[in-house]
C-alpha positions as CSV (number, residue, x, y, z in Angstrom):
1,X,9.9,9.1,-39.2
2,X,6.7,7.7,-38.7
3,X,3.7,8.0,-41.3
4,X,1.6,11.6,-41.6
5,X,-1.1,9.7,-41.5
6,X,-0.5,9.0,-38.0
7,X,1.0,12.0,-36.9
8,X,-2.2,13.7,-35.4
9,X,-3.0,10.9,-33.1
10,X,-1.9,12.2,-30.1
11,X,1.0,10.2,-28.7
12,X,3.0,10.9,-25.4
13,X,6.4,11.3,-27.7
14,X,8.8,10.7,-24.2
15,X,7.4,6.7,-24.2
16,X,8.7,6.4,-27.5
17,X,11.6,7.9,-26.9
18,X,12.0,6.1,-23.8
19,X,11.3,3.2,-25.5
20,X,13.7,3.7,-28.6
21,X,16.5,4.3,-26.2
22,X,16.0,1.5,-24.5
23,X,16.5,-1.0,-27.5
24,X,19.2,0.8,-28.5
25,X,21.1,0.1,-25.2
26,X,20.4,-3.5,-25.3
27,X,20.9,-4.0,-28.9
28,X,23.9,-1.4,-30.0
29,X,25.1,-3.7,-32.6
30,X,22.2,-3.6,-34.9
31,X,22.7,-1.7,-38.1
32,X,20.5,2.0,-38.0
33,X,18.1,0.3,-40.5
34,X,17.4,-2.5,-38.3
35,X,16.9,-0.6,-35.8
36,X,14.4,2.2,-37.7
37,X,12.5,-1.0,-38.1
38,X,12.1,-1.9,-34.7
39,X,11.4,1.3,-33.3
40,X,9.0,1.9,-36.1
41,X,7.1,-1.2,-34.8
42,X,7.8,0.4,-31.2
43,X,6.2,3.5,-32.0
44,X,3.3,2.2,-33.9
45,X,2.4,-0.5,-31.1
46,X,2.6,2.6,-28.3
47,X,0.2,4.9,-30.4
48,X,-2.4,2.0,-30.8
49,X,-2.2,1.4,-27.2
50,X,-2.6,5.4,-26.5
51,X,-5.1,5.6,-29.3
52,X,-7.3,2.2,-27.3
53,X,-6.8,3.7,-24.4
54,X,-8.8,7.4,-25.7
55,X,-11.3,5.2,-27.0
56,X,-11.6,3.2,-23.8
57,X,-14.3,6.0,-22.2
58,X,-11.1,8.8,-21.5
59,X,-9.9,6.3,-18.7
60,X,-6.8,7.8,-17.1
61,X,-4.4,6.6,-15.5
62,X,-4.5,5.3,-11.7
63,X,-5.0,8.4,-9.3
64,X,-2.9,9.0,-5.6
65,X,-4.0,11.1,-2.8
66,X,-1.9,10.4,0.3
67,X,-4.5,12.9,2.1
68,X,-7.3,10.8,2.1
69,X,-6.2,8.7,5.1
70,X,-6.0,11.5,6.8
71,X,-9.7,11.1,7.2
72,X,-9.8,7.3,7.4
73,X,-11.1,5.3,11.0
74,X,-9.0,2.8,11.7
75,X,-9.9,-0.3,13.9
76,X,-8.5,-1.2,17.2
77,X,-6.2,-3.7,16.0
78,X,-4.2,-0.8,13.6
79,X,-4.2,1.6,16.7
80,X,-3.3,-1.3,19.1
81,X,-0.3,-1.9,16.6
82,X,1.1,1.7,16.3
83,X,0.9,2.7,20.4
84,X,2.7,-0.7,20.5
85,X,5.4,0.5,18.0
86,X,6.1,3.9,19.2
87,X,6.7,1.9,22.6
88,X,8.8,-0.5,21.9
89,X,10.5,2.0,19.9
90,X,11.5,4.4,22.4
91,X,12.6,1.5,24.9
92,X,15.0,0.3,22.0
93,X,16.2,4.0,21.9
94,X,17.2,4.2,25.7
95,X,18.9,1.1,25.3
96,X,20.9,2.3,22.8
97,X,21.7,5.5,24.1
98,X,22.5,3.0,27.5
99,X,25.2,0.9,25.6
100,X,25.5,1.3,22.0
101,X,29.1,-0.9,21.8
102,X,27.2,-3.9,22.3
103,X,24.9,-3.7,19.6
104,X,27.6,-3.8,16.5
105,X,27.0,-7.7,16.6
106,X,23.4,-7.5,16.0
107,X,24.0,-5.1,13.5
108,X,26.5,-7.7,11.3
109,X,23.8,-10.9,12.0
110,X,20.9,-8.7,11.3
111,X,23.0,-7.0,7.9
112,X,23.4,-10.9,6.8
113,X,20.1,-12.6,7.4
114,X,18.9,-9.7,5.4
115,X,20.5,-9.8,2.4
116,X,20.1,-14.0,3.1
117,X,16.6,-13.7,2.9
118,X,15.4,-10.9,1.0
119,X,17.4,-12.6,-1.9
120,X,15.8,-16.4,-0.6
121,X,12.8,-15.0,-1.4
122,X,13.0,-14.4,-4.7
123,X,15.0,-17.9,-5.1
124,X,18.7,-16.5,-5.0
125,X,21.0,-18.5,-3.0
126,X,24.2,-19.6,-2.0
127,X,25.5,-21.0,0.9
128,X,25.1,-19.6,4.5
129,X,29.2,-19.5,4.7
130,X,29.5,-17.8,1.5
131,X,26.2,-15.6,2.4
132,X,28.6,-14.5,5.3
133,X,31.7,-13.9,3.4
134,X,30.0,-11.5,0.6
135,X,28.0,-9.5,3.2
136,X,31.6,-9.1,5.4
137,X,33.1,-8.1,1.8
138,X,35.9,-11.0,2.4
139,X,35.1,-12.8,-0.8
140,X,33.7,-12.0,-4.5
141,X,30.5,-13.3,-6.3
142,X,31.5,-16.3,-8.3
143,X,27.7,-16.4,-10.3
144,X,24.5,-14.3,-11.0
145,X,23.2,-15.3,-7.7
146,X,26.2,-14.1,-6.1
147,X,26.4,-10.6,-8.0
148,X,22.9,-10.3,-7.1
149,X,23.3,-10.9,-3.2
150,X,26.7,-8.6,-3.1
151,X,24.4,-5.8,-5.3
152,X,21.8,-6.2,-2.1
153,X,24.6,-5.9,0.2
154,X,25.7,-2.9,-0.9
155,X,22.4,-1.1,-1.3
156,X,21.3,-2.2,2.7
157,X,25.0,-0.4,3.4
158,X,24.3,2.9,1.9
159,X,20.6,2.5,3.6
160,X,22.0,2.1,6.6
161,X,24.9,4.4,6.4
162,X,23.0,7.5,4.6
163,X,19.4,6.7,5.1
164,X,19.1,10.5,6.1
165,X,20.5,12.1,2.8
166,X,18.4,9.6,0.5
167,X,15.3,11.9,-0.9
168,X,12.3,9.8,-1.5
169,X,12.4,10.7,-5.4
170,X,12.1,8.4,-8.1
171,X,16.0,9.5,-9.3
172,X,17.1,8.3,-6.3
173,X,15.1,5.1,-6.5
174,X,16.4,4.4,-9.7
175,X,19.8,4.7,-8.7
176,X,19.7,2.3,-6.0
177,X,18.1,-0.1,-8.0
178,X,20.6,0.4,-10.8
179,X,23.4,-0.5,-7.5
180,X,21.5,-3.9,-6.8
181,X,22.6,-4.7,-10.4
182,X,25.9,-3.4,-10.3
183,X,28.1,-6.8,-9.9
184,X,26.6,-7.4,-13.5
185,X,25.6,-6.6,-17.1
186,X,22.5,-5.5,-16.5
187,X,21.1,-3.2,-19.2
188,X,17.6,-2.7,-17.8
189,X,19.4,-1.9,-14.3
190,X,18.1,1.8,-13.1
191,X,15.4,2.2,-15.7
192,X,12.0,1.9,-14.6
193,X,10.3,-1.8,-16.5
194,X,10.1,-1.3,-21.2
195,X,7.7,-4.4,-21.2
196,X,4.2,-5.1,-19.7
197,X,5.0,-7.5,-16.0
198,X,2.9,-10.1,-14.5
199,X,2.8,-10.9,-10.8
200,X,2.0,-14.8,-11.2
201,X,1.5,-18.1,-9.3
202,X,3.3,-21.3,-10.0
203,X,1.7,-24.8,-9.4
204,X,3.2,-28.0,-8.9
205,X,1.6,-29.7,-12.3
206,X,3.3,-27.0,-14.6
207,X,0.7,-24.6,-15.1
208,X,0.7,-20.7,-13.7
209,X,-1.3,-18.3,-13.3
210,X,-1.5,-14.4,-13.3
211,X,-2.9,-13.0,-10.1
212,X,-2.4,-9.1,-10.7
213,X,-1.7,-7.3,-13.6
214,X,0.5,-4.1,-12.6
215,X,0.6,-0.9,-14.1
216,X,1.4,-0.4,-17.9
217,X,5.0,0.0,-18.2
218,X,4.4,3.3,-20.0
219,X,2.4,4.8,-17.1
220,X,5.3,3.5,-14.4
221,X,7.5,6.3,-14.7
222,X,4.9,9.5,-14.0
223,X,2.8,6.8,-11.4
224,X,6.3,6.6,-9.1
225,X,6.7,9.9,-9.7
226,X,3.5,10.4,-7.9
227,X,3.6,7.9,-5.3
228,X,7.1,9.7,-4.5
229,X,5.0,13.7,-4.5
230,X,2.5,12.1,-2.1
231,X,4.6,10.4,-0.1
232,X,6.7,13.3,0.5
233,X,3.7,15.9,0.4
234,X,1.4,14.1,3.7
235,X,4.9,12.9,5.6
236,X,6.3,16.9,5.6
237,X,2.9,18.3,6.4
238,X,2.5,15.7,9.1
239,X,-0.7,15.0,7.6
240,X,-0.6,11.4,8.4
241,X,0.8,9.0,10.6
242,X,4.2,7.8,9.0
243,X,3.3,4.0,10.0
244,X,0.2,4.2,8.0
245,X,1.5,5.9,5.1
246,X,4.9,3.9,5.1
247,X,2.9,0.7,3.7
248,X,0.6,2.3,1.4
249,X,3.7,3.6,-0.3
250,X,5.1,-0.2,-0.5
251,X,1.9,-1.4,-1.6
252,X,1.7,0.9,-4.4
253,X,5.1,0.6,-5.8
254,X,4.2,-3.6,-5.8
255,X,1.1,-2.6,-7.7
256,X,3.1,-0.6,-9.9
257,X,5.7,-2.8,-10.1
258,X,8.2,-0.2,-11.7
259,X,11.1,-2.8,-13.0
260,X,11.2,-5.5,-15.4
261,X,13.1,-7.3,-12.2
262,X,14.0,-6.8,-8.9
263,X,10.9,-5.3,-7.7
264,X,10.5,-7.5,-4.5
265,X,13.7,-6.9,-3.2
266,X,13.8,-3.3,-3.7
267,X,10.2,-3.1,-1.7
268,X,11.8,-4.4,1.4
269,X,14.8,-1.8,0.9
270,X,12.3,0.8,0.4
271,X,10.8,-0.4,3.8
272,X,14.0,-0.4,6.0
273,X,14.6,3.1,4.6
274,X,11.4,4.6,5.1
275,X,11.3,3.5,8.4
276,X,14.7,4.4,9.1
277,X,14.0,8.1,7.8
278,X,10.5,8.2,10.3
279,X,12.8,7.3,13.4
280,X,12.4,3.6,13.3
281,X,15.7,1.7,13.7
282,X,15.0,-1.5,14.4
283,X,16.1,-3.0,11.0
284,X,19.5,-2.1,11.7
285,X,19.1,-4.9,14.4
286,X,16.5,-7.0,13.4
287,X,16.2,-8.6,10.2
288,X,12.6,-7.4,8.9
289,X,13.6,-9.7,5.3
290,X,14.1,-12.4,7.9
291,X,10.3,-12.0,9.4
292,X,8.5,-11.7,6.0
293,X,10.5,-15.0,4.6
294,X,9.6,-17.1,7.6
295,X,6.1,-16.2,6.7
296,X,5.8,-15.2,3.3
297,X,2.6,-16.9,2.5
298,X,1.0,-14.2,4.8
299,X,2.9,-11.4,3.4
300,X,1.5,-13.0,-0.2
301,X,-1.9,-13.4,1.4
302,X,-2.0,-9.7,2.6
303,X,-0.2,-8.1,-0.8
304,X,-3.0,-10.3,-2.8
305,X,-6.3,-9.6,-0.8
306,X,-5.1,-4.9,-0.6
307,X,-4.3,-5.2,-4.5
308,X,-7.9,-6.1,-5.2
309,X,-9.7,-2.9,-7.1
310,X,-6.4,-1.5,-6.9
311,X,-6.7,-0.1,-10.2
312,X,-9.5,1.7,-9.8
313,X,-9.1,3.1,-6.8
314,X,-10.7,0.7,-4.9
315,X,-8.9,-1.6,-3.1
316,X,-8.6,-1.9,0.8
317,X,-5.0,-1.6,2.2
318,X,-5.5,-2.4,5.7
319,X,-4.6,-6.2,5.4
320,X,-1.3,-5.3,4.1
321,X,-0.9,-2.4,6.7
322,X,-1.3,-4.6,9.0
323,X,1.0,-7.3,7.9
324,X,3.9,-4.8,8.0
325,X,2.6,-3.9,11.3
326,X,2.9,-6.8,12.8
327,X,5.9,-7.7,11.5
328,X,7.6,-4.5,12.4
329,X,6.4,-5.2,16.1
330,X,7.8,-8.4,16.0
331,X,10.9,-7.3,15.2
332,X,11.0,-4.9,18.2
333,X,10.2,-7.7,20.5
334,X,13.5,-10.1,19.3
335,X,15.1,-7.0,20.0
336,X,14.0,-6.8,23.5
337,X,14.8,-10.3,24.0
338,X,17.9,-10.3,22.6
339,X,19.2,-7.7,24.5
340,X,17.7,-8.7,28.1
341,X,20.5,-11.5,28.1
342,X,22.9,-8.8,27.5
343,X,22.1,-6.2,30.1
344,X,22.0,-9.2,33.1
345,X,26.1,-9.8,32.5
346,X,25.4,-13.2,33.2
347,X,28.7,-16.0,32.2
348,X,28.5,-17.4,29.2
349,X,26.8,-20.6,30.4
350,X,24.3,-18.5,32.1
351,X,23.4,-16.7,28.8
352,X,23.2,-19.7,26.7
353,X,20.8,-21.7,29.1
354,X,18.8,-18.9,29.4
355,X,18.0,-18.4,25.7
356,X,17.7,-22.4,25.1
357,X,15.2,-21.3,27.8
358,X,13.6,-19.3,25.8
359,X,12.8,-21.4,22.8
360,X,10.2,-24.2,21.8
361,X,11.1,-27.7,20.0
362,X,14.3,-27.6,17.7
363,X,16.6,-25.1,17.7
364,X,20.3,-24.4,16.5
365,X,23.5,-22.7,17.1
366,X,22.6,-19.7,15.2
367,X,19.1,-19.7,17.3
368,X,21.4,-18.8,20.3
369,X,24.0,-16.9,18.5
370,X,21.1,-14.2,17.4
371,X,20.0,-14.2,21.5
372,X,23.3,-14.0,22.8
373,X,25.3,-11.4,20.2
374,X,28.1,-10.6,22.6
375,X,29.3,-13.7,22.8
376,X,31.6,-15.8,20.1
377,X,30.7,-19.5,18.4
378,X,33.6,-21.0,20.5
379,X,31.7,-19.3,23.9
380,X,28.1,-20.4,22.5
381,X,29.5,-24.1,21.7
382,X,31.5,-24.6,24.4
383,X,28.1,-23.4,26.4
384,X,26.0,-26.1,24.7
385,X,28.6,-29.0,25.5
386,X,28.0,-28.0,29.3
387,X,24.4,-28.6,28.8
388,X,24.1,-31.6,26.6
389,X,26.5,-33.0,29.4
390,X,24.5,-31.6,32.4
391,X,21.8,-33.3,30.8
392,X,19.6,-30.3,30.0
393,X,19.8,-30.5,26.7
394,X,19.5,-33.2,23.4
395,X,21.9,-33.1,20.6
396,X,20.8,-34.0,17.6
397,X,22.6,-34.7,14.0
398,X,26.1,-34.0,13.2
399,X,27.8,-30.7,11.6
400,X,25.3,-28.1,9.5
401,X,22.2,-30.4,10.9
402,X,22.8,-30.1,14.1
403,X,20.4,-29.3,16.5
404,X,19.3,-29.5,20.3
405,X,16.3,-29.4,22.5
406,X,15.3,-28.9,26.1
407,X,14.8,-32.1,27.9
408,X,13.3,-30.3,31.4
């Protein structure tokens, strides 16, 4: 029991008690006294926050109201962005509806470079072959990169397979992140962050340095709860447009930054389902993980410059709306490309020389295996012989490295 002399500051009890349980999970060896001790300093250190934070003018705790871009004018570019979405998208829907078979192969390449990259991002790895073999479920994780990777596999599964019965709630968000963890001993796995988090940069002489401070880890749980009522409140009113409101959502769970780890990753999941769930399929095909890796200094850039006066209610999320914009258009247009080879029912040879056709500098057999999904590596490689021979193309380098190039 704590002090009476502290009892009549007013304390929100469930923090503790959040808190309390959470050191009790990690640490259920420690003897009950050890444990009163800790949680006694837990208590004390959350009521002289609370107590600071009365004292600190009456601030309270950062505000959401979906509704207000409602009203907001958005430039050109935005609207230019959207009309071009909504196209694309209902091209890609004909096409589906046109020959659905063939798209199960862009669904397993896009299903792998997703979990490849979302994870690369964040500095897990393995190797492309064993990348392959997790995602296919032909293999088990050997390390804690490896759990990790299989935990995003199965997540991106359930996404893609029940995208439609996942409720936008914090529950639910919790309980996929608890599944990312689930190859391991996680105890944090499902709860929302016990501990204050940093979002930080890293130089090359050692030294690092903190960039945004998110939310306090005992305002996270009521602040997703929010950004989840919002959410849910403008997209069933049809108050606003669903690929405006789609990254505000994303922005402000990476401002709140709800988990001690994992946060990234769960973003972009959050992203594929939202979209998913507003009639936009093309992560399914397309790897949207794979766009934002190939350019994550932008994605940085953008997340860095709409988190500025975030706190207060401030900050300006139209460079990070437009990042996912762009990168959500193009996605649609690999899709279109990849799939014109396939509707011309051209030979093998045909297909491959056209997408060698299509590409600039370097490229590998992967490069051509994403243009040309219905065919198989022996097709694709056999394909490339032909043209190194015929003198169309370049080989360079030998097994993994290998690579080609158009020489006319």
């Amino acid at each position: 029991m704590l002090p009476n002399a502290i009892d009549t500051i007013r304390v929100e009890k469930s923090a503790i008690l959040y808190s309390r349980g959470i050191l009790f999970d990690i640490f259920p060896y420690f003897t009950h006294n050890i444990k009163d001790k800790f949680a006694y300093s837990i208590d004390i250190s959350l009521i002289l926050y609370y107590n600071l934070r009365e004292n600190n003018g009456g601030k309270e705790m950062r505000s959401f109201n979906y509704s207000a871009f409602k009203e907001q004018k958005w430039d050109s570019g935005i609207l230019g962005l959207i009309a071009a979405i909504y196209k694309e998208a209902g091209k890609q829907e004909q096409y589906l509806k046109q020959r659905p078979q063939e798209m199960e192969k862009l669904v397993e390449i896009a299903k792998i470079q997703s979990t490849e990259a979302s994870n690369a991002i964040e500095g897990i790895v393995t190797t492309s072959t064993r990348i392959k073999q997790l995602v296919e479920e032909k293999t088990t994780p050997r390390n804690r990169d490896e759990q990790e990777i299989a935990g995003y596999r199965d997540v991106l599964n359930v996404i893609h397979e029940s995208f439609d019965a996942i409720p936008i709630t914090q529950n639910n968000i919790l309980q996929l992140h608890k599944m990312l963890y689930s190859h391991m001993n996680n105890p944090l796995a499902g709860r929302t962050k016990s501990v204050q988090n940093y979002i930080s940069a890293a130089y090359p002489d050692g030294h690092t340095e903190i960039l945004f401070t998110p939310l306090a880890s005992c305002e996270t749980s009521e602040a997703l709860d929010r950004i989840c009522e919002e959410y849910n409140r403008v997209i069933g009113n049809l108050e606003v447009e669903p690929l405006i409101i789609i990254p505000v959502f994303i922005h402000d769970f990476l401002c709140i930054h709800p988990f001690n780890d994992g946060n990234g990753r769960m973003s972009r999941l959050l992203t594929t389902l939202l979209l998913y769930q507003n009639g936009f399929y093309i992560g399914k095909y397309i790897s949207l993980e794979a766009k934002i890796s190939k350019n994550k200094d932008l994605y940085y850039s953008a997340l860095s410059q709409s988190q500025i006066g975030w706190h207060e209610g401030k900050e300006d999320a139209l460079p990070f709306i437009k990042y996912i914009l762009g990168t959500i258009l193009a996605s649609y247009k690999d899709f279109e490309e990849r799939t014109s080879l396939v509707q011309e029912k051209l030979s093998a040879l045909e297909m491959v020389r056209m997408a060698s056709k299509s590409k600039i500098g370097r490229f590998n057999k992967q490069d051509i295996r994403e243009l040309c999904p219905t065919l198989s590596d022996s097709s694709i490689e056999g394909a490339l012989r032909k043209l190194v021979a015929a003198g169309e193309l370049k080989k360079e380098g030998k097994g993994k490295s290998t690579c080609y190039f158009r020489l006319n």
